[in-house]
N, C-alpha and C positions, 0 to 999 in steps of 0.2 A: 555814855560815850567814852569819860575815862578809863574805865573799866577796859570796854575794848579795844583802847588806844594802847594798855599798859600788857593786854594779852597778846596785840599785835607784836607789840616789842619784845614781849620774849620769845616768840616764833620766831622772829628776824632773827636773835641773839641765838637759837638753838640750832638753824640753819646755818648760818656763819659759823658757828662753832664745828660743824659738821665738814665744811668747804675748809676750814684752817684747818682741822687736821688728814686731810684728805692732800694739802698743800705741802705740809711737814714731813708727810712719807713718803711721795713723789720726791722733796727736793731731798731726801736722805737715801732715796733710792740712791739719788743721782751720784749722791759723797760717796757710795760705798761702790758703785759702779768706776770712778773716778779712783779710787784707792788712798793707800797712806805713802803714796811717792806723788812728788812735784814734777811732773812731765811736760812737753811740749806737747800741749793737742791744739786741734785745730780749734781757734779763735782763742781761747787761754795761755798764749805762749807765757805770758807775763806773768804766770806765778810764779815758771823758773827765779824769774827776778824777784820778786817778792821773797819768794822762800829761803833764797840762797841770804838776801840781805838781810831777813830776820834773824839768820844763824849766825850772821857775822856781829849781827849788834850784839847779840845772844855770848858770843865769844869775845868781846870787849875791843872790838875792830871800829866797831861804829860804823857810821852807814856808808860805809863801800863794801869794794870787791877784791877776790883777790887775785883777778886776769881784766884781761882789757874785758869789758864789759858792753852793751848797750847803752846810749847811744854809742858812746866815744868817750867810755869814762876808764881811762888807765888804772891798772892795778892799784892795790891800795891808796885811792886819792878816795878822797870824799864825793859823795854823789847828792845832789838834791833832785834828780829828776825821777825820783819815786814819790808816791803817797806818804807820807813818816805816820799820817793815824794811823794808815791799813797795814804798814811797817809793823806800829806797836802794839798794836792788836796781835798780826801773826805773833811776833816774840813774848809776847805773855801769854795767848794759847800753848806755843811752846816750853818756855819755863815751866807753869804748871804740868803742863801732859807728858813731860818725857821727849818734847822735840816729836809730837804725834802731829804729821798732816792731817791722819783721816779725823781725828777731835776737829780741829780747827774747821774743818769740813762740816763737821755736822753742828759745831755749835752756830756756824756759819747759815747751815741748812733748814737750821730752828726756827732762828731769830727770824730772817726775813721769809722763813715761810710760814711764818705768821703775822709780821709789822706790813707785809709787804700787801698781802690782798686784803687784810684787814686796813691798812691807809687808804686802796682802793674802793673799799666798798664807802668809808665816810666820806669819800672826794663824791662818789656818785650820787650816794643820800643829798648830803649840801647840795650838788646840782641843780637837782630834780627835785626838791624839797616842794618849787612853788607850782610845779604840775598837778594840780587838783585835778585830772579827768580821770574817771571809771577806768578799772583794769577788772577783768572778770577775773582771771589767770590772779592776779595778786589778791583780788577779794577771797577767793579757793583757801589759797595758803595762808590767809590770815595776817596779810601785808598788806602796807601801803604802795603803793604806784612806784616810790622812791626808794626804798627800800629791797622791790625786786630789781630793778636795774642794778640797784646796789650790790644784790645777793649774783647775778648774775652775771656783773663786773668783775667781784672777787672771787668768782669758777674761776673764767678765763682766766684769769691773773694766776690761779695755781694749778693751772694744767699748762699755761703756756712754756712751749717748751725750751725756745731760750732762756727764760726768766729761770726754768726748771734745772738747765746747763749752767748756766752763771751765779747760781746760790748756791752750788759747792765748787766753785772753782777760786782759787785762792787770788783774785783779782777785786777791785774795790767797786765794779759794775753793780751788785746787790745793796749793798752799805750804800753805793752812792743814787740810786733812785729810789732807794729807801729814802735816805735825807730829804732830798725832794717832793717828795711826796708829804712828806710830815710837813716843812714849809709850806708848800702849797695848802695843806690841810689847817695850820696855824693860820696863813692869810684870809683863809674864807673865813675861817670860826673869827676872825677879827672883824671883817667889815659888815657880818650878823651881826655883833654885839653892840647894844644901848656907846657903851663906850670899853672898847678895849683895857683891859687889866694890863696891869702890869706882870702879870704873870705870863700875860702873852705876849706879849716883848721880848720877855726873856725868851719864852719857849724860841720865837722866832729866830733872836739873834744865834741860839744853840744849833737851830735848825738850817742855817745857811749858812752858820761855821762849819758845821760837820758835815754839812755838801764841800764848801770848798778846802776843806783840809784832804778830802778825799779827791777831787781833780779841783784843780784850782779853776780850771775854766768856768765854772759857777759863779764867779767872780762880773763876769760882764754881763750876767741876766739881774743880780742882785738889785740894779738901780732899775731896770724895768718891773722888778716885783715892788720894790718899795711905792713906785709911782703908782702902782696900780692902788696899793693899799688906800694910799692916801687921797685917791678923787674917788674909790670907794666907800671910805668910811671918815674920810674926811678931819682927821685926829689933828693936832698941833704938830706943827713937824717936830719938833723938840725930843715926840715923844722917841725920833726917829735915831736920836743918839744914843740911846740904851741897848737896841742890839746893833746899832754900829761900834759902839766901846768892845759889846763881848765878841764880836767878830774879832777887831783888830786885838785885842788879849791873847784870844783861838789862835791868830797867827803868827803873833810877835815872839815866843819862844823859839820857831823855827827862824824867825828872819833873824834871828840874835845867832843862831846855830851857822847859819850862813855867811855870815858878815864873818863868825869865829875861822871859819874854813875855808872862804873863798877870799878874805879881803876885802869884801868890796858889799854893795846892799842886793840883794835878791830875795824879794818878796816872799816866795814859798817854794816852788818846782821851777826847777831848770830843766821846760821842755819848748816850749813854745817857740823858741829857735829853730830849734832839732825838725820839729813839725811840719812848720812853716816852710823852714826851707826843702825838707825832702818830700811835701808834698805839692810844691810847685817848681821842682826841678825842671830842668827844659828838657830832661830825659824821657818827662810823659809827653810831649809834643801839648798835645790842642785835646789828649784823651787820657783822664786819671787811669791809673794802676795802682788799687786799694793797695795789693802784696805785689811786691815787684818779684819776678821769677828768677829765679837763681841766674838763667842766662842772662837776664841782661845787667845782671853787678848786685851785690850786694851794694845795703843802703853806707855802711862804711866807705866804702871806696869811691862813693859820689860827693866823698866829704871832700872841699878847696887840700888840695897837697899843701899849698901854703902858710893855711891855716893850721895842719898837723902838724907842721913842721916847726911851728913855735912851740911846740906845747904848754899848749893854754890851758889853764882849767876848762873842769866844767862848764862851769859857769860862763866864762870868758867865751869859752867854745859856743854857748847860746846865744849870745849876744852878737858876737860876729856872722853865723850863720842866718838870724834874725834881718842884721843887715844886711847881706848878700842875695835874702830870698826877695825883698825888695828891689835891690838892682834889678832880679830877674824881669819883676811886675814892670817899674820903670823903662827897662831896653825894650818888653815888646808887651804891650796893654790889652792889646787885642787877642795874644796868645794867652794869657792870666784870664781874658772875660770867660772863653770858650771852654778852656780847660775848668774852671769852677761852675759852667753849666756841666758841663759833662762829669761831675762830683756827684747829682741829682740820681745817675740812675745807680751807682752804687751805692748810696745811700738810704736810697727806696727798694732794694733789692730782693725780690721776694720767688723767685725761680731760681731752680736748679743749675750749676754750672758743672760741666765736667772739668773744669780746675778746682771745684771745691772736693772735701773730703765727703766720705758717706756721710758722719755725725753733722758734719754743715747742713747740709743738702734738706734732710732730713728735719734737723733744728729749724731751719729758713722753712719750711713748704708746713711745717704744723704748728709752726708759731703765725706767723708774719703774712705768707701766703695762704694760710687757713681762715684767719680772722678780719683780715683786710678789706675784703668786700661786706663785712657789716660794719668796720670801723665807717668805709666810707659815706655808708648807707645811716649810718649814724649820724653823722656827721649833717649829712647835707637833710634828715631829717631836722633834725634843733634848726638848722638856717631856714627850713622853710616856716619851721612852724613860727618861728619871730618874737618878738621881745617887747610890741609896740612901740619903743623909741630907743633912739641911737644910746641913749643914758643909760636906757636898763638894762641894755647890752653887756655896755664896758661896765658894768659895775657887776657884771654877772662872772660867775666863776669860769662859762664857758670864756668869754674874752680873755681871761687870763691864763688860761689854758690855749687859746690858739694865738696868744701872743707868746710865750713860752717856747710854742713849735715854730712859729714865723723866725724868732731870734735865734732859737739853739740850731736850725738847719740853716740858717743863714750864714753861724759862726764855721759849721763845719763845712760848707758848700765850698765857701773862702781858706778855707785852709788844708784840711785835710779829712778824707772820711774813708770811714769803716761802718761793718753793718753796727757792730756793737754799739756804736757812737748814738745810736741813733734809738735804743732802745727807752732811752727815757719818757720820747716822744709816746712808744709805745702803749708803756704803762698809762696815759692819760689817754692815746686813743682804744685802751681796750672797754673805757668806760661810758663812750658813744656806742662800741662794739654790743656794749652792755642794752642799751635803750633801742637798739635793732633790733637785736634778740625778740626785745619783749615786745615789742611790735609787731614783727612780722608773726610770732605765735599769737598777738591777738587778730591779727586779720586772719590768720588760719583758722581761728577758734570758731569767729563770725562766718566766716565762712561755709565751715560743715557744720556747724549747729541747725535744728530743724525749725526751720519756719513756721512759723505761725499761721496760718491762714485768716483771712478776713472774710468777712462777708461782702 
């Protein structure tokens, strides 16, 4: 039986291997499709910014601009409302390569299309690990039950086609559900273990620093990951200040960078303002507008005149707008509830719109609307098939995964949303997507196979 456990695993290994590089061509398609210029496309505006501000650090400017810039950051002032990892990542691909985007692109297009469905397939292995029932289909291939879903998870993960758009787009959406994924895959392999190492700790604390250095918004799931850890595997909390030390380490260089440049304390990014307020402006009424249309104003000019007119930092600028998009919530409560339900359908947005671009359209309808109705199908399999008690539930990795999606769309429903936003969720529902799959091809299997007759 060892024997055939340890032949099993190298079929799995030799498959996967197969799906990763199948994952690495596609997303280098994509880099060279994209080229060696930082452009404005549709959903990747943001590399313009990235790129431009890796040239300036590159030129001993440091992290600004040199014109009025996004949000509302004047010429040569200091900016924090960028990524600074995803910052110095571009700038050292560029020092090395000659200031080459298409490099950064594809070293871009390597990494996570390989870390990225290879995290995938280990989240779905741990899943499904304790599904002991017959698969014909995985008995064939020389697998276990957990291991096809697994194999099946990490296709979709490197065919889908957002995931495929956004691993050579110079924006920190790859790197940052990469991260995630590795955390998430550190907290199961922790509450399997007899007793967690210290070594997973560290991995841990690495693993939710490099989420939130990359958006900081990972920051307010981090105390819902840690609770999970701990009524799952039930550790000393104590142990819980080891990657809380290396988190705050991860981030205290930049908050020293801030303090140096704005005066004053700012955690990491100076965006949260910015967000907050132009995503519940009273300019959407009671109905979100992901991209507001050039008619009705740029997001600049929906900034307080009053507030321009001081010229406030940055920084200053986010904290005042921070406060103002509250006013907004406070004057009318009922206009804030409606308008953040109505966040839900662009968020969930999986049909063509004739205000999107073709690559949108397209991207949206064979990523998201392709795989959706097996995610869901997924999904509401695992809830029927059951857990026996409400314990073995939350101590299962599904729990922590649909607590994950309950939090991170709750954060963006309430503030502001984009499809992209939303793609994190994805990655963890392409791995129910995964156990559909293998389903529905086993009832097809049982299906047309020849019966047997009786006497």
């Amino acid at each position: 039986m060892e024997q055939g456990s340890l032949m099993g695993r190298g079929r799995s290994k030799r498959l996967l291997t197969i799906i990763l590089v199948f994952s690495v061509i596609f997303r280098m398609g994509a880099a060279f499709y994209l080229g060696n210029a930082a452009r404005p496309l549709p959903g990747i505006f943001d590399q313009v910014s990235y790129h431009n501000l890796a040239l300036r650090l590159l030129d001993g400017f440091g992290f600004s601009f040199d014109r009025l810039w996004w949000p509302a950051t004047r010429a040569n002032e200091p900016t924090a409302h960028w990524s600074y990892l995803y910052t110095l990542y571009l700038a050292a691909v560029y020092f090395v390569s000659g200031r080459s985007v298409l490099i950064a692109r594809l070293l871009q297009a390597v990494g996570v299309g390989i870390l990225m469905p290879w995290l995938v397939y280990r989240l779905a292995v741990k899943t499904f690990a304790h599904d002991a029932s017959a698969s014909p289909l995985a008995g064939r291939l020389g697998v276990t039950r957990a291991e096809l879903i697994g194999l099946l998870a990490a296709a979709i993960a490197a065919i889908y086609v957002y995931f495929v758009y956004y691993a050579a787009a110079l924006i920190t959406e790859s790197f940052y559900i990469t991260a995630i994924l590795w955390a998430f895959d550190v907290a199961i392999g922790m509450t399997r273990a007899e007793r967690p190492s210290w070594g997973q700790w560290v991995q841990l604390g690495l693993a939710v620093g490099t989420a939130v250095l990359l958006r900081q918004l990972f920051l307010l799931f981090i105390p819902f990951l840690f609770l999970w850890i701990y009524w799952s595997a039930r550790p000393r909390l104590i142990r819980f200040a080891l990657p809380s030390v290396l988190l705050v380490i991860m981030i205290l260089p930049f908050t020293w960078r801030n303090y140096q440049a704005f005066d004053r304390f700012v955690l990491l990014n100076t965006n949260a303002g910015y967000a907050f307020y132009w995503g519940n402006h009273p300019i959407h009424g009671t109905q979100f507008i992901p991209i507001l249309p050039a008619e009705v104003g740029s997001y600049y000019r929906l900034l307080p005149e009053d507030l321009l007119a001081q010229n406030l930092s940055e920084a200053e600028l986010d904290s005042a707008l921070l406060e103002r998009a509250f006013g907004f919530i406070q004057d009318d409560p009922g206009r804030y509830i409606l308008l953040s339900l109505s966040r839900f359908g662009p968020y969930f947005q999986f049909w063509p719109t004739a205000d999107s671009s073709t690559i949108s359209n397209i991207s949206r309808i064979l990523s998201f609307g392709l795989f959706l109705p097996f995610m869901v199908y997924g999904l509401v399999l695992v809830i029927r098939t059951g857990f026996g008690t409400l314990k073995a539930f939350l101590v299962s990795p599904i729990a922590l995964f649909m607590l994950f999606m309950l939090v991170y769309t709750g954060i963006h429903v309430l503030t502001w949303t984009l499809i992209r936003y939303r793609l994190p969720i994805d990655a963890l529902l392409i791995i129910f997507a995964g156990a559909a799959l293998l389903d529905l091809a086993e009832r097809f299997i049982w299906r047309t196979r020849p019966q047997t007759k009786t006497a």
